[in-house]
C-alpha positions as CSV (number, residue, x, y, z in Angstrom):
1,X,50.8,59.4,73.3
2,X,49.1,57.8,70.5
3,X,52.9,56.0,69.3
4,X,53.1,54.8,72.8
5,X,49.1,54.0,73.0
6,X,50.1,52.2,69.9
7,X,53.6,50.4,70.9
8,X,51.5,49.1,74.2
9,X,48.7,47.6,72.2
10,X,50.7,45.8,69.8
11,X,53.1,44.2,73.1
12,X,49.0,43.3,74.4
13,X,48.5,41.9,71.2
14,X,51.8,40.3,71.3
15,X,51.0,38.4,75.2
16,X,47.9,37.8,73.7
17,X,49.0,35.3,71.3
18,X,51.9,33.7,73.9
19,X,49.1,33.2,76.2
20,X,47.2,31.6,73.5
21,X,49.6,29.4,72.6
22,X,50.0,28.4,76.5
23,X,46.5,28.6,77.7
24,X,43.4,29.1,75.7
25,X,41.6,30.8,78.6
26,X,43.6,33.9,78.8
27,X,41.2,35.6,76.5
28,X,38.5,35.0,78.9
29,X,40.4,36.2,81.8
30,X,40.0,39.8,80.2
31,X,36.2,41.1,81.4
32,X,36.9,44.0,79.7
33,X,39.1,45.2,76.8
34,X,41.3,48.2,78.8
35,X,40.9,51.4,77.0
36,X,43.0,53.6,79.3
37,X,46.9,53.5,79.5
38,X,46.2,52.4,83.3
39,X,43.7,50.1,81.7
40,X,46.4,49.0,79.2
41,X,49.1,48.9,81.9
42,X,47.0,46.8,84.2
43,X,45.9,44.5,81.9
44,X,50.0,44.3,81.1
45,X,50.6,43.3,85.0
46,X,47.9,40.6,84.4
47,X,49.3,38.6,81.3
48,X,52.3,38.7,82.7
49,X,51.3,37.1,86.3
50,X,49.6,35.0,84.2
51,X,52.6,34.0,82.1
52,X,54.9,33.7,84.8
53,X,52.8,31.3,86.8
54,X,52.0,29.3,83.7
55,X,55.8,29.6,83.1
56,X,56.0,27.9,86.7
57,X,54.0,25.9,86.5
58,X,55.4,24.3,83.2
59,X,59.2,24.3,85.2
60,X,57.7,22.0,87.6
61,X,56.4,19.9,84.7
62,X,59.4,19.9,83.4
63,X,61.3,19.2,86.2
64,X,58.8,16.1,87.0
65,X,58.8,14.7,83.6
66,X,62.9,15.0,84.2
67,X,62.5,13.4,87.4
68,X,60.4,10.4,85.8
69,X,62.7,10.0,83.1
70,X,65.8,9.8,85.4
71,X,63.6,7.8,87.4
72,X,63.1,5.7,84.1
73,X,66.9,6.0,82.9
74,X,67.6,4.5,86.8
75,X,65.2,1.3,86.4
76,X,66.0,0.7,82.8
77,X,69.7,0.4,83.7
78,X,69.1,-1.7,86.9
79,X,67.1,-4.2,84.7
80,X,69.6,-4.6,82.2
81,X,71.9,-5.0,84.9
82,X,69.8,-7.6,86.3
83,X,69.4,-9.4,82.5
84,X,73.0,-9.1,81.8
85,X,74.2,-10.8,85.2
86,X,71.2,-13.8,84.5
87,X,72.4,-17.1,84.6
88,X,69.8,-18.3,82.3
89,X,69.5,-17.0,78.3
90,X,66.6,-13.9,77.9
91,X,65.8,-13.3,74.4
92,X,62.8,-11.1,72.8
93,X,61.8,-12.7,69.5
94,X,59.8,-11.0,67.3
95,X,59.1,-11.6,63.5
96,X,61.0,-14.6,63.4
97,X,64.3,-12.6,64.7
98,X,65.8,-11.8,67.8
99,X,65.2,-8.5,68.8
100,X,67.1,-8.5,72.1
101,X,69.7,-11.1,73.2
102,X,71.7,-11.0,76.5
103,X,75.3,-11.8,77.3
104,X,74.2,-15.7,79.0
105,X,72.1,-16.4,75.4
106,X,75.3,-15.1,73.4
107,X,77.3,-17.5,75.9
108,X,75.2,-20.7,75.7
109,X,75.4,-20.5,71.7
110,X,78.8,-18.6,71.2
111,X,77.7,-16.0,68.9
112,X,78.3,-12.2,69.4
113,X,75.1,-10.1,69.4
114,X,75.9,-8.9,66.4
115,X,76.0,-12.2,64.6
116,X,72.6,-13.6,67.0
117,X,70.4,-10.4,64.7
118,X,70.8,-11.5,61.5
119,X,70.1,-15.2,62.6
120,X,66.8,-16.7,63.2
121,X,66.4,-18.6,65.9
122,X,65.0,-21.8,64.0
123,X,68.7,-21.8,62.4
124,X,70.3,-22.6,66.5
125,X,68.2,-25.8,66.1
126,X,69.6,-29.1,64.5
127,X,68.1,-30.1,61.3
128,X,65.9,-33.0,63.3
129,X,64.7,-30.5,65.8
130,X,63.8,-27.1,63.6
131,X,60.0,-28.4,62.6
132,X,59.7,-28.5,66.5
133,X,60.7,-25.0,67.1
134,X,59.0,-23.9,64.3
135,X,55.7,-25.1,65.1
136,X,56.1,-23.9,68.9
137,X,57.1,-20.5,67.5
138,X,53.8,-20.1,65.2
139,X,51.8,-21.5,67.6
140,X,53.1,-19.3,70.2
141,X,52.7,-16.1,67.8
142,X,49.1,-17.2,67.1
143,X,47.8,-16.9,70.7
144,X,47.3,-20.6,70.3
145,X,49.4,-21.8,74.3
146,X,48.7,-19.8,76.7
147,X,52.8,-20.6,78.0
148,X,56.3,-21.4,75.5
149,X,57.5,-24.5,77.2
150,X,60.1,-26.7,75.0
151,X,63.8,-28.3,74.2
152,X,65.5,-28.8,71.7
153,X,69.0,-30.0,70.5
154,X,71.1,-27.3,69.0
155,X,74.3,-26.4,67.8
156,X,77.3,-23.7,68.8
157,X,79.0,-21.6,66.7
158,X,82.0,-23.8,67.1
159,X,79.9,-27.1,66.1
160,X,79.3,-28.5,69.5
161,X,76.1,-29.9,70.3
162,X,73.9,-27.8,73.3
163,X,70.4,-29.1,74.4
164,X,68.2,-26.2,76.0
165,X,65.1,-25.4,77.6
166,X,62.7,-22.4,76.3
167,X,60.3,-21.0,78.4
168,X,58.1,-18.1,77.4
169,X,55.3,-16.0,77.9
170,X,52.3,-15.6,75.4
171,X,52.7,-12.6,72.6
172,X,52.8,-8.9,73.8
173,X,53.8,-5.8,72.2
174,X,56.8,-4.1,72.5
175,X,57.4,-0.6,70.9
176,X,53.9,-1.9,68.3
177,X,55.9,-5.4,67.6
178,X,54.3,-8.6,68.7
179,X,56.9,-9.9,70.4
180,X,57.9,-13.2,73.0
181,X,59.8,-12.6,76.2
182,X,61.6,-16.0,76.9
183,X,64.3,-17.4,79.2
184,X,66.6,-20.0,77.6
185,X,68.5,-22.4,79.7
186,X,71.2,-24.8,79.0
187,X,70.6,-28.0,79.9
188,X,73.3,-30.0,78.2
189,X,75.2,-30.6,81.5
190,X,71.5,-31.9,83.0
191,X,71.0,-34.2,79.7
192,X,74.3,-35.9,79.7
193,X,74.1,-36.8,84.1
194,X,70.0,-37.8,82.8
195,X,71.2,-40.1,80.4
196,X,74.4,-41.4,82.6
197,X,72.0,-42.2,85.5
198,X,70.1,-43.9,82.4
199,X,72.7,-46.1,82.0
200,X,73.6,-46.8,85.3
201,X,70.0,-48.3,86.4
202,X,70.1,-50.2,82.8
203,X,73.2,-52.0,84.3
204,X,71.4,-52.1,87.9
205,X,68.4,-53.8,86.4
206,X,70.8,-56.0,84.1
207,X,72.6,-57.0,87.4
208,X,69.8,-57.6,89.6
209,X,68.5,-60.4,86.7
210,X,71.7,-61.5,85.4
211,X,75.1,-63.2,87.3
212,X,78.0,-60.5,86.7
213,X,80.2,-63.4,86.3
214,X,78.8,-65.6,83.2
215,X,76.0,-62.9,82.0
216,X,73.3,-65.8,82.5
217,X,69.9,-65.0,84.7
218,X,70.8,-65.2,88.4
219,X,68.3,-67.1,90.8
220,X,66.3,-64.5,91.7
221,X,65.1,-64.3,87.8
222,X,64.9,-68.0,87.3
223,X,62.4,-67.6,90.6
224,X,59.8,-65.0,88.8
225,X,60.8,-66.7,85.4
226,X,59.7,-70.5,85.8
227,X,56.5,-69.2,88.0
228,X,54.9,-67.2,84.9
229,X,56.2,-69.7,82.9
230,X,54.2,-72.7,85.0
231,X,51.1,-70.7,84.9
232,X,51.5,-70.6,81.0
233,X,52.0,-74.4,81.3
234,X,49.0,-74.9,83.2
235,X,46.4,-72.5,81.6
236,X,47.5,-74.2,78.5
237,X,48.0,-77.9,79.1
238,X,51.4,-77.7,78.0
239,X,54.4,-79.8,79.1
240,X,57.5,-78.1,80.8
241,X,60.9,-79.7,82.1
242,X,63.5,-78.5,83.9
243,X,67.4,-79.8,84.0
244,X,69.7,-78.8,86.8
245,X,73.4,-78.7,85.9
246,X,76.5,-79.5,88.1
247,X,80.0,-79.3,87.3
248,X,81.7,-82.4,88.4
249,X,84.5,-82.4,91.0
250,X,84.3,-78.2,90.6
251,X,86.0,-77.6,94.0
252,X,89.2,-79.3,93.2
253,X,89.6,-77.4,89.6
254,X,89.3,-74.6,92.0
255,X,92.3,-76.1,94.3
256,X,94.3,-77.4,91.7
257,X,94.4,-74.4,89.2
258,X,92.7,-71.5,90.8
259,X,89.9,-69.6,91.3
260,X,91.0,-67.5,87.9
261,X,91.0,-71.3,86.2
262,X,87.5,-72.0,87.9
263,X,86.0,-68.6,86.9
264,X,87.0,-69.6,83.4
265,X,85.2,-73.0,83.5
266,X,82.3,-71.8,84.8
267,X,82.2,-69.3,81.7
268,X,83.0,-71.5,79.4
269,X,80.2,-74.1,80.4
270,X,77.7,-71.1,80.5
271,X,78.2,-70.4,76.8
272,X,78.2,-74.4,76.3
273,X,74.7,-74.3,78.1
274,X,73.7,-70.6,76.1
275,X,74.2,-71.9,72.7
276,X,71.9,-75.1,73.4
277,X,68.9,-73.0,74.3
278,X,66.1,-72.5,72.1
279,X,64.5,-69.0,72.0
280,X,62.1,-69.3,74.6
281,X,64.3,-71.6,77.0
282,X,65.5,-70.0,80.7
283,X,68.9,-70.7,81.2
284,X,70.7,-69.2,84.8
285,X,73.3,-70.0,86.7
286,X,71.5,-71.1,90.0
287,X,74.3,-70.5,92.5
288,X,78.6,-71.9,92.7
289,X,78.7,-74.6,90.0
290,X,75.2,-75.4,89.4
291,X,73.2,-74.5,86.5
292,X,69.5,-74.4,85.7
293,X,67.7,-75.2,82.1
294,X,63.8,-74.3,82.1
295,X,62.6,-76.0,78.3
296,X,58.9,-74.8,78.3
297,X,56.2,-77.0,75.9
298,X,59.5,-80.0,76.3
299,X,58.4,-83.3,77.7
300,X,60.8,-85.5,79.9
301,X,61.8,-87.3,76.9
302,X,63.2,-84.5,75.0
303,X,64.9,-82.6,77.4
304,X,66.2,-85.8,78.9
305,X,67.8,-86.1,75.4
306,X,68.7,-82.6,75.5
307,X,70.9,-83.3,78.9
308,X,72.3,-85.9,77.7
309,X,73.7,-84.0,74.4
310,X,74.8,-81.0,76.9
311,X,76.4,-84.1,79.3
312,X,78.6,-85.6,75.7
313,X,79.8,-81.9,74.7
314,X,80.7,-80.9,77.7
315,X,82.7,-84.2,78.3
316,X,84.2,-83.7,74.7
317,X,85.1,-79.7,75.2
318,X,88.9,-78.6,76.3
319,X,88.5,-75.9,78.8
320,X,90.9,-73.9,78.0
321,X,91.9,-72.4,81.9
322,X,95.1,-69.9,80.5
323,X,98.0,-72.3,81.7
324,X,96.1,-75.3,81.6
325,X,93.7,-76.8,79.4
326,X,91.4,-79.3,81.3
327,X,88.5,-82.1,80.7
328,X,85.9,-81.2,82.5
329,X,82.3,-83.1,83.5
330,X,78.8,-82.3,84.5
331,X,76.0,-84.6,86.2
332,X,72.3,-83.5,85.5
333,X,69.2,-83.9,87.3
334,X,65.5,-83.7,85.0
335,X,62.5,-83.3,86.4
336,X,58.8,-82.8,84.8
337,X,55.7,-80.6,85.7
338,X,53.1,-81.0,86.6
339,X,54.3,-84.8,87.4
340,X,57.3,-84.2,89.5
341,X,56.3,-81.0,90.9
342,X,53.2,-78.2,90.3
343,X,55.3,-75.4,91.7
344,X,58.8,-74.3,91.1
345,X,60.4,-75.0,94.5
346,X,58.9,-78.7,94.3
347,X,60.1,-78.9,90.6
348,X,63.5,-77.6,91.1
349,X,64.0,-80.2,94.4
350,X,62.2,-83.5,92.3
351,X,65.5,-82.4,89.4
352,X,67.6,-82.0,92.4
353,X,67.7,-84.9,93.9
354,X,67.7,-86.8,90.8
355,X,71.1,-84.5,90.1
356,X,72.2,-85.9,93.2
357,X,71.4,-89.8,92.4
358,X,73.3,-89.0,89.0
359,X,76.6,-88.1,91.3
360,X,76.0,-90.5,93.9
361,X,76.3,-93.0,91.0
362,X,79.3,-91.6,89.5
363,X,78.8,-88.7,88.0
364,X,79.0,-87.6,84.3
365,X,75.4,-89.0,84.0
366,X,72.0,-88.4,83.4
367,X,68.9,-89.1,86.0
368,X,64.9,-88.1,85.6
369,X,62.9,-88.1,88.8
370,X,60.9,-91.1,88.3
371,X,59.1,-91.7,91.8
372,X,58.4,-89.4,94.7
373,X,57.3,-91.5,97.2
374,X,60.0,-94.7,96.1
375,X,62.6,-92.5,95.5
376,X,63.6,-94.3,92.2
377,X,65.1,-92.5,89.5
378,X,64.7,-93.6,86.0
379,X,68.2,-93.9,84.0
380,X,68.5,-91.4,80.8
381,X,72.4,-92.2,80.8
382,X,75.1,-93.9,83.0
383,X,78.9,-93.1,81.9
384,X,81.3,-93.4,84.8
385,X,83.5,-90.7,85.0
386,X,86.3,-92.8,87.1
């Protein structure tokens, strides 16, 4: 009995230390250390409830922590699912590398994800543009913006040019790395239709000042034009004089040779009038034929002198029409302000109706609005065209 006495305290010596190992308390479950074999053999049922429910007990904690990790395994894989099927670039940067990369970030730049790890992702950046993403980056790792917002211009594997959009999230750790989560979007497609739409209300804006047929200013520009430019006058005491330009007998170039052949003398006589100008002249074509000069800080005098030079080259100059070169005249009409006129509608009708004494005499002349109320014009040249 004492072999077996002995055989059954070293197995309750053995459960002893398993139940240590698994729960400290099973040592304090024992009131009393059994002396008998019952003793022994009861105390033997007791460890080994006590083993098997702590034996359950750990199952089920198994078979939770398996649940949470299938659980975990489940989610992981629907996220990267969700990442890889993004339309948009998601990268985790940390350390100035790219920790994670998903298929729309390889896309947008053309590497692999092999190739995007051993690059840094100031080297996607174009020379110009790497300061900017570096600064963003340090600042961004140094808790210093609260969110990564920023383009820049990069460059494809292949050499083409990209432009894209970061947007990111201040630092956090992932796996003890301080790391930034940030969606990348390529925006080249956005910049080129930007900068088309650019271009288009440039030429709106050009074509809403300027006539589409001779590139001069168009009415509507002469109109907001000569009124700044009497204020100026005024505030200033300056002199200001304005010539109005006709083609003479325009409507029978048109007849005779075209509208092609007219197109081309109206062209030709708005370079004549462009090249005249001084820098801060107006020059537009005021509607068919007729032309208007503005000559701010000019007296009557001068630009009286100045029509007549425009009136001698013009006269002088072949118009070259394609099939036909032609002689072609112009009448002109000057006009002064304040004298003949303190706003532009009266100044552009006292040089209009002198332009109209100038053809009603014969054309290929000059006339200055001399007299409002007489209706005499003083003569600055008289050449009959006949």
């Amino acid at each position: 009995m004492a072999d077996s006495e002995m055989d059954l305290r070293a197995e309750i010596a053995r459960l002893n230390k398993i139940i240590e190992v698994l729960m400290d308390r099973v040592e304090n479950n024992l009131s009393l250390r059994p002396t008998t074999y019952f003793g022994l053999f009861q105390g033997k049922i007791v460890l080994e409830n006590q083993v098997r429910q702590r034996t359950l007990e750990l199952n089920a904690a198994l078979r939770e922590i398996e649940k949470i990790n299938r659980v975990l395994k489940e989610s992981e894989a629907k996220f990267r699912a969700v990442l890889d099927q993004s339309l948009v670039g998601i990268v985790i940067t940390e350390q100035g590398s790219f920790s994670y990369v998903n298929p729309k970030f390889t896309e947008i730049f053309g590497y692999s994800e092999d190739e995007l790890a051993h690059i840094r992702p100031i080297d996607l950046a174009i020379e110009e543009d790497r300061p900017l993403v570096s600064k963003q980056l340090r600042k961004a790792f140094a808790g210093r913006i609260h969110e990564v917002r920023f383009t820049f211009r990069g460059t494809r594997k292949d050499g083409a040019a990209v432009h894209v959009e970061v947007a990111g999230s201040p630092p956090t750790r992932i796996a003890g790395h301080r790391s930034i989560i940030a969606v990348v979007t390529d925006i080249t497609e956005r910049v080129r239709v930007e900068k088309e739409m650019q271009a288009l209300q440039a030429q709106l804006r050009e074509q809403a000042v300027h006539d589409p047929l001779t590139g001069l200013l168009n009415r509507r520009a002469l109109e907001d034009s000569l009124g700044r430019e009497l204020i100026r006058a005024a505030r200033h005491g300056d002199p200001l004089s304005l010539v109005i330009c006709d083609i003479d007998r325009f409507k029978s170039i048109n007849d005779t040779h075209g509208h092609q052949a007219g197109d081309e003398v109206l062209k030709t006589f708005a370079g004549l009038l462009n090249r005249a100008t001084r820098s801060g002249d107006i020059c537009c074509r005021y509607g068919g034929e007729e032309f208007v000069l503005v000559c701010p800080r000019m007296t009557l005098a001068k630009a009286a002198e100045r029509a007549e030079q425009l009136r001698e080259t013009c006269a002088a100059l072949p118009f070259d029409c394609g099939d036909a070169v032609l002689q072609v005249t112009a009448s002109f009409g000057v006009a002064a302000f304040p004298r003949h006129g303190d706003t532009g509608d009266l100044l552009i009708r006292s040089a209009d109706r002198a332009l109209y004494a100038a053809k009603n005499a014969g054309r290929n002349q000059v006339k200055c609005y001399a007299n409002t109320e007489s209706g005499e014009f003083a003569w600055a040249a008289s050449r009959s065209n006949a």
